[in-house]
C-alpha positions as CSV (number, residue, x, y, z in Angstrom):
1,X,-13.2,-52.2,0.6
2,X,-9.7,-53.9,0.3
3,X,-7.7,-52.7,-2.3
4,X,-4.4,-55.0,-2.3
5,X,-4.7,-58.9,-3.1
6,X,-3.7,-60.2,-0.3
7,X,-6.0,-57.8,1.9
8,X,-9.3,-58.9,-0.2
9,X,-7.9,-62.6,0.9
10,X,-7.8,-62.4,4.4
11,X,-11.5,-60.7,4.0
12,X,-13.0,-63.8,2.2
13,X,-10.7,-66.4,4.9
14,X,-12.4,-64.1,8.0
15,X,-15.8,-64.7,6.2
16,X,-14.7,-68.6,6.0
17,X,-13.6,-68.9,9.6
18,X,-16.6,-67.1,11.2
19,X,-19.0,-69.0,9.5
20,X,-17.5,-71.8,11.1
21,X,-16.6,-70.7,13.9
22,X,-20.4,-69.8,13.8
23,X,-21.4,-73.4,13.5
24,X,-19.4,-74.4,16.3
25,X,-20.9,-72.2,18.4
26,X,-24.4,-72.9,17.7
27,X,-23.4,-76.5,18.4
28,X,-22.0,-76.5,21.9
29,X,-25.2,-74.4,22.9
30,X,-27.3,-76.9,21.3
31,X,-26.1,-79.9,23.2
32,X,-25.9,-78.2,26.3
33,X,-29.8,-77.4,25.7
34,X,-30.3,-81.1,25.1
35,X,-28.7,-82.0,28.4
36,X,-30.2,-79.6,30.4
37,X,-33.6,-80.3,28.8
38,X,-32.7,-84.5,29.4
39,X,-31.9,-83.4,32.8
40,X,-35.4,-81.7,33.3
41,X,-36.9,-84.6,31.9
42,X,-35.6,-86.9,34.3
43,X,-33.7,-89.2,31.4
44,X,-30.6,-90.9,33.0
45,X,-29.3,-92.6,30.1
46,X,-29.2,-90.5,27.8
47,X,-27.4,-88.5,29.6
48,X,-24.5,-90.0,29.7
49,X,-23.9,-90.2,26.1
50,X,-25.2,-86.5,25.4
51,X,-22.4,-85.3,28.2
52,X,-19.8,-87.3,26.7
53,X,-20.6,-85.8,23.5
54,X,-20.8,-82.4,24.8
55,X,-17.4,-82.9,26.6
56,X,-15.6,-83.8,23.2
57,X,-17.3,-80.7,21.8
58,X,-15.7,-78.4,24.4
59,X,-12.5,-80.1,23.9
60,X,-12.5,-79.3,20.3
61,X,-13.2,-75.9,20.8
62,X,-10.6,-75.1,23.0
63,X,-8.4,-77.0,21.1
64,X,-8.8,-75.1,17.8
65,X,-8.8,-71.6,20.5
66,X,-12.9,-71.2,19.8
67,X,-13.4,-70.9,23.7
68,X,-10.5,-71.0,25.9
69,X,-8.9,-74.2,27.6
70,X,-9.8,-73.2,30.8
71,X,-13.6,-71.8,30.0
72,X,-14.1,-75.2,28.4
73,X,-13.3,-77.0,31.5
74,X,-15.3,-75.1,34.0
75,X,-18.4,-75.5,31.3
76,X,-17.6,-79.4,31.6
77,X,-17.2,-79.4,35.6
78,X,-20.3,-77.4,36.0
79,X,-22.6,-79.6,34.0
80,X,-21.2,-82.8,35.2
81,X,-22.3,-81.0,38.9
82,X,-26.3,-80.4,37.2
83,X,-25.8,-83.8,36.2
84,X,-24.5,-85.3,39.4
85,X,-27.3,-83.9,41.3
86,X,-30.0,-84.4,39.2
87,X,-28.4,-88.1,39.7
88,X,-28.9,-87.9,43.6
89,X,-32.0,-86.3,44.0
90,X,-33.7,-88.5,41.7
């Protein structure tokens, strides 16, 4: 356990920023699930808008350094692939 002030801080802004950090997380993996289910299911339009979403997602993360720049842009590339040829083999 901390002892100094500004030590017990930094434990209760760590607890802060993993819980959303958490959140974040669990939300990117969500709407990839949703794509990849939408793809399964053979639903072209609602693709669209569920990649766009999950693009911005990514963006945000790598923006506030929750996945790296470069991570978040090979996760975008590789779905809009799935998506792409889900699109030509349907």
């Amino acid at each position: 356990m901390a002892n100094i002030k500004s030590s017990e801080k930094d434990i209760r802004r760590t607890k802060r920023r993993n819980a959303a950090n958490s959140q974040n997380r669990n939300r990117l993996r969500t709407q990839a699930k949703k794509i990849l289910k939408a793809i399964q299911d053979g639903e072209k339009e609602a693709l669209k808008s569920l990649y766009k979403e999950y693009a911005s997602l990514l963006d945000k993360a790598a923006k506030t350094n929750l996945i790296h720049s470069k991570n978040a842009d090979r996760k975008k590339s590789r779905m809009a692939l799935r998506i792409n040829n889900q699109a030509a083999t349907a």
